[in-house]
VOTOR-507093 format. One record per atom (N, C-alpha, C): residue number from 1; atom name; z negated, y negated, x negated. Coordinates in Angstrom, 3 decimals, padded with zeros to 6 digits. Atoms other than C-alpha are relative to their C-alpha. Example, Ala and Ser with C-alpha at 12.3 -4.5 7.8 and 13.67 -1.06 7.14 Angstrom:
residues 2
     n   atom         up      north       east
     1      N    000.000    001.190   -000.890
     1     CA   -007.800    004.500   -012.300
     1      C    000.000   -001.200   -000.900
     2      N    000.060    001.190    000.820
     2     CA   -007.140    001.060   -013.670
     2      C   -000.730   -001.090    000.770
//
This chain:
residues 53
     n   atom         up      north       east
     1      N    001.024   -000.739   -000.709
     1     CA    007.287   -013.803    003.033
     1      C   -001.220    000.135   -000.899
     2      N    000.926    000.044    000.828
     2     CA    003.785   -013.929    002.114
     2      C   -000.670    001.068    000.491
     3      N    000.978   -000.658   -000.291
     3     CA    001.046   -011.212    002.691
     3      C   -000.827    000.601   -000.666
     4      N    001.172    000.314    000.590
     4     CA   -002.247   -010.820    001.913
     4      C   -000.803    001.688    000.205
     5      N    001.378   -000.624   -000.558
     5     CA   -004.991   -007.924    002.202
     5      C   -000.978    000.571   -001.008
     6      N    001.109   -000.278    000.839
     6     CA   -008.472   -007.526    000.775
     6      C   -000.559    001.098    000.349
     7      N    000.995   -001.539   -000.689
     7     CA   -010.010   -004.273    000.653
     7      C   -001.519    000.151   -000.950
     8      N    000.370   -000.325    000.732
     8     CA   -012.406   -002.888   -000.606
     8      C   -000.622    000.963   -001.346
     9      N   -000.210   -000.623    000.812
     9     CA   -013.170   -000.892   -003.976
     9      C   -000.602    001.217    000.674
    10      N    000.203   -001.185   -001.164
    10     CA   -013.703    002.269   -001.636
    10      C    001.090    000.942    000.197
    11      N   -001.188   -000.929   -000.371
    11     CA   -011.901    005.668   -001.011
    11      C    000.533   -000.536    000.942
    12      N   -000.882    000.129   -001.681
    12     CA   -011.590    005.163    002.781
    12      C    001.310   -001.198    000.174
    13      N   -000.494    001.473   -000.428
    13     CA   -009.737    001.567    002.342
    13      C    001.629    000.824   -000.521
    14      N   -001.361   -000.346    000.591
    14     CA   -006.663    003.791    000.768
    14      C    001.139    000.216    001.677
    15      N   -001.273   -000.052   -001.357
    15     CA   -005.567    004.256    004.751
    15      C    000.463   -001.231    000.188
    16      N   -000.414    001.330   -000.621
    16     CA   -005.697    000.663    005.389
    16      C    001.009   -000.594   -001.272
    17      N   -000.920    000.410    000.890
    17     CA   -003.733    000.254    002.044
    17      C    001.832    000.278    000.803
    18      N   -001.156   -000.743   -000.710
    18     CA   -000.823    002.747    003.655
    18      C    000.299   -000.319    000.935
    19      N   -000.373    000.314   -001.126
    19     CA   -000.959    001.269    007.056
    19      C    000.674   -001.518   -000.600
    20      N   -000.068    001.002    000.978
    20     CA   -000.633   -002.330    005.036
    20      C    002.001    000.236   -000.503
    21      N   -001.472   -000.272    000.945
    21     CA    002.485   -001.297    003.044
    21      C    001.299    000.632    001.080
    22      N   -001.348   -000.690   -000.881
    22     CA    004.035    000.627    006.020
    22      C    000.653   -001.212    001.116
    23      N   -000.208    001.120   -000.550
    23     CA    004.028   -002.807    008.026
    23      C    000.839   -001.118   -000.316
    24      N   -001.407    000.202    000.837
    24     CA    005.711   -004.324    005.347
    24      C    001.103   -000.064   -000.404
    25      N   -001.197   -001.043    000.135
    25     CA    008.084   -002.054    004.738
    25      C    000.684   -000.011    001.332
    26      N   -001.330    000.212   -001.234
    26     CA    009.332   -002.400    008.425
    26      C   -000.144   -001.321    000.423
    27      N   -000.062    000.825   -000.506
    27     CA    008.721   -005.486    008.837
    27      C    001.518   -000.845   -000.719
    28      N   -000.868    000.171    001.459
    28     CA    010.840   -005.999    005.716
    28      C    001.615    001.085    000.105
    29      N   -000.912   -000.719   -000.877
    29     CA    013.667   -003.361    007.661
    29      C    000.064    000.794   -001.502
    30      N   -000.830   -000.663    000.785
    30     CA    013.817   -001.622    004.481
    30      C    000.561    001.513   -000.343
    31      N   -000.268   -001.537   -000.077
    31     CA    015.486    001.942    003.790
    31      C   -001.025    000.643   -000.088
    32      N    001.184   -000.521    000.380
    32     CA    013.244    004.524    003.959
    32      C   -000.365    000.783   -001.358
    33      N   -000.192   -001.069    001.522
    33     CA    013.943    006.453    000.757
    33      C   -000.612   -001.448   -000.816
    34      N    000.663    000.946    000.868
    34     CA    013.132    003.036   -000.687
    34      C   -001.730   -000.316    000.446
    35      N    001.562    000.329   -000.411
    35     CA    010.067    002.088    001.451
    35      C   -001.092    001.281   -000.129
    36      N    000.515   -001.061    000.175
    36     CA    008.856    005.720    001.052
    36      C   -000.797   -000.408   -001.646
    37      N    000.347   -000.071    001.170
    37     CA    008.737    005.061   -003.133
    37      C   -000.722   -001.511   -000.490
    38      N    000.466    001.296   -000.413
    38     CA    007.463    001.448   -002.401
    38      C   -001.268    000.279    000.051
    39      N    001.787   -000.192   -000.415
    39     CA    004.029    002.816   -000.717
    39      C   -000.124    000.925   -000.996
    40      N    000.686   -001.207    001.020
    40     CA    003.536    005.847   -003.374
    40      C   -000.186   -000.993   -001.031
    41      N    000.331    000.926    000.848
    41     CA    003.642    003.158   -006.061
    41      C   -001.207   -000.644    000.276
    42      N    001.692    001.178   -000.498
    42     CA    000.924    000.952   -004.210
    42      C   -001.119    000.910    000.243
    43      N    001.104   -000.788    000.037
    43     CA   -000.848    003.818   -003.409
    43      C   -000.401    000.657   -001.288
    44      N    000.548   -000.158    001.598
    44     CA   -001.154    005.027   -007.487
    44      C   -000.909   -000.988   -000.382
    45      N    001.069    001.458    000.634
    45     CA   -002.008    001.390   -008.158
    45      C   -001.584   -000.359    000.569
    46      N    001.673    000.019   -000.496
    46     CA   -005.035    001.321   -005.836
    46      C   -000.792    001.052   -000.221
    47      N    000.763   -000.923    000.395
    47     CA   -005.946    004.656   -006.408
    47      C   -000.899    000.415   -001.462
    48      N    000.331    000.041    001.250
    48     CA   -005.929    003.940   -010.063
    48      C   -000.933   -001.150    000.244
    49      N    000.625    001.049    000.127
    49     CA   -007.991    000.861   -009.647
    49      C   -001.939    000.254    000.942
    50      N    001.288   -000.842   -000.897
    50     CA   -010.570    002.757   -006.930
    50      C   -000.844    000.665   -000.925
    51      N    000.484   -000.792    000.902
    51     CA   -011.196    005.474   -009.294
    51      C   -000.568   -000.157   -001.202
    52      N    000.098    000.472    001.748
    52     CA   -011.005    004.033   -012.832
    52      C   -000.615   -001.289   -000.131
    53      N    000.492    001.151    000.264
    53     CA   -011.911    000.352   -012.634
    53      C   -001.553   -000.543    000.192
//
């Protein structure tokens, strides 16, 4: 499975990150206790990269 999405370096794009990862995550059937700690990870990493970079 491949997937892609470009955002951009912008607060607002952090929903389309979360909608992104939650699509994923079921598309991908995975538990939710896992897919839950799945999107908080991706959401640090962009948030760190929004903010700081």
């Amino acid at each position: 499975m491949k997937r892609e999405l470009i955002f951009k370096n912008e607060e607002q794009e952090l929903m389309r990150v979360a909608e992104f990862m939650e699509s994923v995550c079921d598309e991908l059937q995975l538990d939710m206790h896992l897919a839950m700690k799945l999107q908080l990870a991706m959401e640090e990493m962009v948030t760190n990269v929004i903010f700081y970079a």
